[in-house]
C-alpha positions in Angstrom: 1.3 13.4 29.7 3.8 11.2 30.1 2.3 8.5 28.5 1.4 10.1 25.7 4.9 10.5 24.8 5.9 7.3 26.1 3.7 6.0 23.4 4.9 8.5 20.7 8.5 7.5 21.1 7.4 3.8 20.7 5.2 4.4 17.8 7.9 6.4 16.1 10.5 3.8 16.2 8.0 1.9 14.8 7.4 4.0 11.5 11.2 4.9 11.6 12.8 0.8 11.6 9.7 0.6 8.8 10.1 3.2 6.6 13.8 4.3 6.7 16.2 2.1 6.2 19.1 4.3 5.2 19.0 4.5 9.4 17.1 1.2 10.7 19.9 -1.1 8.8 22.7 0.9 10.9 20.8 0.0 14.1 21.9 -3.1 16.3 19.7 -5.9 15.5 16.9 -6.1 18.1 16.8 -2.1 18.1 16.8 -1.9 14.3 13.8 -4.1 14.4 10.0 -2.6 13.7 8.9 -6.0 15.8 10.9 -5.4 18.9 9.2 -1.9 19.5 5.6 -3.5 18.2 5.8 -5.8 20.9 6.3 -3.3 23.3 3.7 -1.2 22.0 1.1 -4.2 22.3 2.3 -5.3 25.5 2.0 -1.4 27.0 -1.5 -1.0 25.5 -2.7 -4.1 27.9 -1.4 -2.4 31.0 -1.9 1.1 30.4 -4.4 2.0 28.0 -6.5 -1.6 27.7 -9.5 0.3 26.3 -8.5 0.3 23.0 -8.6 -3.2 22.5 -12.8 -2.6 22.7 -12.4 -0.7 20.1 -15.2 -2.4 17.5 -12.8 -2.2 14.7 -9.6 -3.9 17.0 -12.6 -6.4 18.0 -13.5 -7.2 14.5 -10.1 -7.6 14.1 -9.9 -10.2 16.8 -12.7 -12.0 15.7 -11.1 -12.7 12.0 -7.6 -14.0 13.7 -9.7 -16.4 15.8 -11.5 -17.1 12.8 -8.7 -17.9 10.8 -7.2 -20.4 13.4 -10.5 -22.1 13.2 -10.4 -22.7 9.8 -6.7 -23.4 9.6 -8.0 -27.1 11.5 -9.1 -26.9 7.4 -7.0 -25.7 5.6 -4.6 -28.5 5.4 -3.3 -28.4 2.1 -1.7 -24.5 2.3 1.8 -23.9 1.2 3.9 -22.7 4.5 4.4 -19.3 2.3 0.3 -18.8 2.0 0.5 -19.8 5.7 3.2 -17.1 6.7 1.3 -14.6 4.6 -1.8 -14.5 6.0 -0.6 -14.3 9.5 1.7 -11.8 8.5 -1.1 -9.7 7.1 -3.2 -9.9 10.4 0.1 -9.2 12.4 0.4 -5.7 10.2 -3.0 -5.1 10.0 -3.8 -5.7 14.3 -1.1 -3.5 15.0 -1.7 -0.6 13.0 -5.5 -1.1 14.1 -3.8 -0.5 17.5 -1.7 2.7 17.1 -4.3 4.5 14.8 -7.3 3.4 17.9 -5.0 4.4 20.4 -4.4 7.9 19.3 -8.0 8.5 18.4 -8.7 7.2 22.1 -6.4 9.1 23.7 -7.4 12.3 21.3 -3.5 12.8 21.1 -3.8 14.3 17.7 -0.9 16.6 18.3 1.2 13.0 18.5 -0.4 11.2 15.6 0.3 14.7 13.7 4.0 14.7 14.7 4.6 10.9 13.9 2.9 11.5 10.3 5.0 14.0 9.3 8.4 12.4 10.2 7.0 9.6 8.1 6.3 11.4 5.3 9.8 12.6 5.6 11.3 9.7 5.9 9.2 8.4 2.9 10.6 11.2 0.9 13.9 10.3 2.0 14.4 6.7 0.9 12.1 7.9 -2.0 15.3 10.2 -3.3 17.9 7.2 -1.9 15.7 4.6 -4.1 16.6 6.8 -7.4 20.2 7.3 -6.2 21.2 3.6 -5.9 18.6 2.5 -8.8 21.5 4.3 -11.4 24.1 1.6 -9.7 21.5 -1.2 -10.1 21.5 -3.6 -13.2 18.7 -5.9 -14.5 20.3 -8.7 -12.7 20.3 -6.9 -9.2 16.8 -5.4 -10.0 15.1 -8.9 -10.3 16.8 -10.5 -7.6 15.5 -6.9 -5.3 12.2 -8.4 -5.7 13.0 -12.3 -5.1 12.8 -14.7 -2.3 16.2 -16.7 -2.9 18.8 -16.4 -0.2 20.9 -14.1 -2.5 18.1 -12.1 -2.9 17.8 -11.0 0.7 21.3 -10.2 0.6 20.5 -7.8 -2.7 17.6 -6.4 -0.8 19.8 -6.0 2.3 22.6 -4.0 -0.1 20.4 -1.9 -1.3 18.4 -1.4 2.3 21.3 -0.1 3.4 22.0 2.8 1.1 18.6 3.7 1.7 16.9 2.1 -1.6 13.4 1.1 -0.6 12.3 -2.0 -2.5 8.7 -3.6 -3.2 6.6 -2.6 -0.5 7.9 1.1 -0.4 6.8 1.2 -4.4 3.6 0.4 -3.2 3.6 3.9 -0.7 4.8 5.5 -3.5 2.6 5.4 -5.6 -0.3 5.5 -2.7 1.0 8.7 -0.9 1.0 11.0 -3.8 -2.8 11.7 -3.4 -2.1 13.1 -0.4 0.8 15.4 -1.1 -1.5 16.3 -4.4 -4.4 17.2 -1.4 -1.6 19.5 0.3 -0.7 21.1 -3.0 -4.4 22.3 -3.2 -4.4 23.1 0.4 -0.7 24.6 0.8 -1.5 27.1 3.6 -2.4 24.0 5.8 1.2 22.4 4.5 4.4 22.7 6.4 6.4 23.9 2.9 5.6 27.2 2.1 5.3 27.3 -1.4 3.8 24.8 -4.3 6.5 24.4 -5.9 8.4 22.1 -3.2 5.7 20.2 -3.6 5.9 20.1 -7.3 9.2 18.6 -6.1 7.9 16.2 -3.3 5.4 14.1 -6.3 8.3 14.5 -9.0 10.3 12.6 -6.6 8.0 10.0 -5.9 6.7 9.7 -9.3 10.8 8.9 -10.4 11.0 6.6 -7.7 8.5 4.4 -8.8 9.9 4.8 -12.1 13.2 3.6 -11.1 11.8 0.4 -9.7 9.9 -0.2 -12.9 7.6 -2.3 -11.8 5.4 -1.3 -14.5 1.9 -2.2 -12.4 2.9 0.6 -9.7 3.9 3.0 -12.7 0.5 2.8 -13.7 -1.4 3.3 -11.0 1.1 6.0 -9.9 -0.5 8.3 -12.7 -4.0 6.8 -12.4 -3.7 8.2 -8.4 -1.9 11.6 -10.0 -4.2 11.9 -12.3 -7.9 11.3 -9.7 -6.2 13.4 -7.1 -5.9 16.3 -9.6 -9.3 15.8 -11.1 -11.1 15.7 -7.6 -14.1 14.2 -9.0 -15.3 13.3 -5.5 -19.7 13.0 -5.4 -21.2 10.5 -8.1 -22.5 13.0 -10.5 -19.1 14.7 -11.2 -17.8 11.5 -11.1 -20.1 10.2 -13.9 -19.8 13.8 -15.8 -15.9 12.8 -16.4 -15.6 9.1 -15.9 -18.2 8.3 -18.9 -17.2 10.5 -21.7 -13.8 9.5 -20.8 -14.9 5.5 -21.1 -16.7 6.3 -24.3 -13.9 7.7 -25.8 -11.4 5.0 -25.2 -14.1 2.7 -26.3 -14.3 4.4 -30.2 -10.5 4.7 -30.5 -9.3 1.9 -32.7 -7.0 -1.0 -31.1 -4.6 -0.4 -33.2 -4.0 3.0 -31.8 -3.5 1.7 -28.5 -0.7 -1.1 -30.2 0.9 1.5 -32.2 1.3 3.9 -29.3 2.8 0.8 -27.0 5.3 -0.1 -28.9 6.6 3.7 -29.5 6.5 3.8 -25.7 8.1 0.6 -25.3 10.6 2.6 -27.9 11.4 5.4 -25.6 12.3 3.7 -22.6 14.5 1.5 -24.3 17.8 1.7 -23.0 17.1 4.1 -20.0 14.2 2.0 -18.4 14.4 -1.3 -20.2 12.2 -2.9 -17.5 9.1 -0.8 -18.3 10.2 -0.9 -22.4 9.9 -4.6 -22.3 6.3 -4.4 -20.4 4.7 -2.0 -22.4 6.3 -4.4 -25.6 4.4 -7.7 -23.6 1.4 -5.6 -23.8 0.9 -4.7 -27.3 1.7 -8.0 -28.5 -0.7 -9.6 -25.8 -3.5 -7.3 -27.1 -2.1 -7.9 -31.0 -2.5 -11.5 -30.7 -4.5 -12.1 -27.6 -4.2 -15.2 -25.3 -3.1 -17.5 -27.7 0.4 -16.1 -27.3 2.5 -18.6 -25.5 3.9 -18.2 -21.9 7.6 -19.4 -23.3 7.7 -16.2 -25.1 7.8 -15.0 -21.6 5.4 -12.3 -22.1 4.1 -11.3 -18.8 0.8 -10.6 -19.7 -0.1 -14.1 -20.8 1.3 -15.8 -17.8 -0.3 -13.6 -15.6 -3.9 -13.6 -17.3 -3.6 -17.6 -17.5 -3.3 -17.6 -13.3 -7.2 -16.1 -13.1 -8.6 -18.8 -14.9 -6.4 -21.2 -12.8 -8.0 -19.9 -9.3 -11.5 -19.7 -11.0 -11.8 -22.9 -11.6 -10.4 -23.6 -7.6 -13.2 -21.2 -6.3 -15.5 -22.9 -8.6 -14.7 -26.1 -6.9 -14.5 -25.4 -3.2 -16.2 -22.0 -3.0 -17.3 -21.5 0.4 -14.3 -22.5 2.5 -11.7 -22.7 -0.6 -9.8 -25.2 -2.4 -6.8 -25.0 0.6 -9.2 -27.9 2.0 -7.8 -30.0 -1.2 -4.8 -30.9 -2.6 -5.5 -29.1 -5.4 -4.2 -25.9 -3.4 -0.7 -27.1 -4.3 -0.8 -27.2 -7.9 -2.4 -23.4 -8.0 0.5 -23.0 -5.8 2.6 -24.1 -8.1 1.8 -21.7 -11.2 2.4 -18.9 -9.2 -1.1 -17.9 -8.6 -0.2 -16.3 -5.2 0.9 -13.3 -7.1 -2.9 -12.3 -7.2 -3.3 -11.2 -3.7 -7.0 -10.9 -4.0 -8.0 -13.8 -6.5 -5.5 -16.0 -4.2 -7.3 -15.5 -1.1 -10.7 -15.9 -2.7 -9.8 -19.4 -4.4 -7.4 -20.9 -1.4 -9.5 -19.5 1.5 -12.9 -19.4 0.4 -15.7 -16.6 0.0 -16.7 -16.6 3.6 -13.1 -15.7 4.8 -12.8 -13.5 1.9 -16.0 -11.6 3.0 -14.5 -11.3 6.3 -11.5 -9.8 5.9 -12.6 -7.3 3.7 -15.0 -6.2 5.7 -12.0 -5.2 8.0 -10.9 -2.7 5.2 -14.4 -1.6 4.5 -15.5 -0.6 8.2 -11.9 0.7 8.7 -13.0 3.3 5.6 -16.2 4.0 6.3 -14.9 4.9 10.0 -12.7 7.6 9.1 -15.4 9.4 7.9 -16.0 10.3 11.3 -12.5 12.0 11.6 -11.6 13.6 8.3 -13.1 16.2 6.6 -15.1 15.5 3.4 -12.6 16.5 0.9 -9.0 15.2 2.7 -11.5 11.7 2.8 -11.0 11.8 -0.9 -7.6 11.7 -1.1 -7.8 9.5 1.5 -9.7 6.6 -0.3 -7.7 7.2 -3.6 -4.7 6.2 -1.1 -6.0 3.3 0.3 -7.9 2.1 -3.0 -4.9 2.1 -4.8 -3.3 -0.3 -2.2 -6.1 -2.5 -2.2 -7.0 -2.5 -5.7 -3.0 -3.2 -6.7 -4.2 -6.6 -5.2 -6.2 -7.3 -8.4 -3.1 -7.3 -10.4 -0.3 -8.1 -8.0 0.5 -9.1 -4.7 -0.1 -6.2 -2.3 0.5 -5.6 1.5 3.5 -5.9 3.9 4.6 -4.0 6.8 5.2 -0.8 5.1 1.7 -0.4 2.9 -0.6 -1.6 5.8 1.0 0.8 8.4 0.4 3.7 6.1 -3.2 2.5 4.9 -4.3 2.8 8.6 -1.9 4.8 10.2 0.1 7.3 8.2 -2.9 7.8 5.6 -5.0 9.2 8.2 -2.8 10.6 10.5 -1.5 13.4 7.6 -5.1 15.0 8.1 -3.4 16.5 11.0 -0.4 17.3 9.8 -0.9 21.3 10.8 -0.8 20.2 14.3 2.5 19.1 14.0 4.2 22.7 13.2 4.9 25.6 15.4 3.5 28.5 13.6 1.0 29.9 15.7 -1.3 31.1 13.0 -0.8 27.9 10.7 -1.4 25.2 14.6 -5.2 27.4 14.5 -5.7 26.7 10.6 -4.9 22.9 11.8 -7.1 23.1 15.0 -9.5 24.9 12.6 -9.5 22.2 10.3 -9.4 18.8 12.3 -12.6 20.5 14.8 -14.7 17.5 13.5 -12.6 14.9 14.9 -11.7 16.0 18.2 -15.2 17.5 19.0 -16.5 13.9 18.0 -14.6 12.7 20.6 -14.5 14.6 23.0 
């Protein structure tokens, strides 16, 4: 027993110096760090509970690192940011691997339960502190939030420490609403006792991505609202909705969809002038198409030129990428690493690309063996829209891989977490598949 909540504590510092930084940025500097207590956790797992690193999924894990060191004898020619990326993403990645294994080993679902919810608080919390300081915020301080200059990090750091959350936390944003909509449906299993504070909850989160305006989260911020509240889980009500709704957007005329950009562009001028000037970019890139040019600065066009860009690398060096060539650093040099996924096909090749999504793909299909069929759902609308904001825009970090494969999950238990006697036997009630799996 005392293990287990040796282990909580750790893994809750964890989650807290990652996703609340109205406290973390108050904290000295090695206790304010999420590294300092994953080290800890890591080097306490080796001595005390060594079984989870045979965990196939921490294995296949494993494998890829070693993998990757392999090939990096190759990959010669990668910029020392592509280089601190990827190792980055494997660091994030192995240790959430770790904490989510480690509480399925140990069947501590009560723990996993507990640490979810103060997550999802704390989520909420900087979610509310994010709208708060965006008012104070100009367009100056808003582009240099999401920077990698010097002066940057010390806007970032400003902000941090009123509790604003920056990119990554956008990304949770956005992801987590599925699963407060899943809660909404299911609010006897929720610790609020009525809907409408979780009206509240996705209003909050849905202004908070607002208030970044970064108009690719905004997007698929309504796309997850909007499959969440469908529910069209199973491929025939999926193909009942999803065609008739393709076919219509099909027949509607393109200059409909112009027209009714630019009178949204119109309505957030002046109170969201980030957003108004993307939805602008958009309407003229679909009024005039490609040929409109990059100095115009419309966001569209430079962004679309960057897939033909890495094409043409992975056309070149397909198997093992064009990071084997010099040719890496001009791709690097139009920005191209701002397509997480199209990047890491082109630099690193299709059989690395192969690999490490197969990491995400098993890690998926596993949970199937914990969650019931419908909080899966919301589930996989949460960690699609993480992976599928790779498409458009550089995804990942510390705080979007922790909650794909820790925090994502781990709400499915989130009745285990309360006191209520009668509301701890709906939760035992509902999570019976996963600990009778395991036991």
């Amino acid at each position: 027993m005392a293990q287990k909540y040796f282990f909580r504590i750790i893994v809750f510092m964890i989650m807290l110096t990652t996703f609340f930084p109205l406290v973390y940025f108050r904290l000295p500097l090695i206790i304010g760090s999420s590294h300092f207590y994953a080290i800890i956790f890591v080097l306490s797992l080796l001595f005390l509970c060594p079984k989870v690193f045979g965990n196939k999924l921490v294995l296949l894990m494993i494998g890829y690192a070693l993998f990757v060191v392999l090939m990096m004898q190759f990959w010669t020619c990668l910029d020392p940011w592509a280089i601190r990326q990827i190792w980055l993403d494997n660091y994030y990645i192995f240790v959430a691997m770790l904490m989510i294994t480690y509480f399925y080993e140990s069947k501590d679902f009560v723990g996993l339960a507990q640490i979810s919810k103060w997550t999802l608080i704390f989520i909420i919390i900087t979610a509310f502190f994010t709208i708060v300081t965006s008012y104070v915020m100009g367009s100056t301080a808003r582009a240099m939030i999401f920077g990698n200059s010097a002066e940057a990090e010390e806007t970032q750091k400003f902000f941090a420490k009123y509790g604003s959350g920056s990119y990554g936390y956008c990304i949770v944003f956005m992801s987590i609403i599925s699963i407060v909509v899943y809660y909404y449906k299911n609010i006897i299993l929720f610790t609020l006792k009525n809907r409408f504070a979780v009206i509240v909850v996705i209003t909050l989160l849905l202004i908070a991505v607002l208030r970044l305006q970064l108009f690719t989260n905004v997007v698929f911020a309504f796309i997850v609202l909007l499959f969440s509240i469908l529910n069209i889980s199973g491929m025939r009500k999926f193909s009942y909705i999803i065609i008739p709704f393709i076919i219509v957007i099909a027949v509607i005329p393109q200059s409909f969809y112009i027209s009714l950009l630019y009178d949204l562009s119109a309505l957030f001028s002046g109170v969201l002038d980030e957003v108004s000037f993307k939805f602008k970019g958009l309407a003229d890139y679909i009024q005039l198409g490609p040929q409109i040019s990059d100095e115009t600065g419309n966001y569209v066009a430079r962004r679309a030129a960057r897939f033909p860009l890495l094409l043409d690398g992975f056309l070149k060096f397909p198997i093992f990428g064009c990071a084997v060539s010099p040719i890496s650093k001009t791709l690097y040099a139009a920005e191209t690493g701002h397509l997480y996924w199209m990047f890491k096909l082109s630099m690193l090749g299709i059989v690395n690309f192969l690999f490490y999504l197969s990491i995400f793909v098993c890690f998926i299909k596993e949970q199937k063996r914990y969650l019931s069929r419908e909080y899966f759902y919301y589930f996989s609308i949460a960690a699609l829209s993480v992976l599928l904001y790779g498409v458009f825009k550089v995804t990942g970090g510390r705080e979007a891989w922790y909650f794909i494969f820790v925090i994502a999950p781990g709400l499915y238990y989130l009745p285990l977490s309360v006191s209520s006697k009668s509301r701890y036997s709906i939760g035992k009630m509902v999570i019976k598949k996963a600990i009778t799996k395991n036991e």
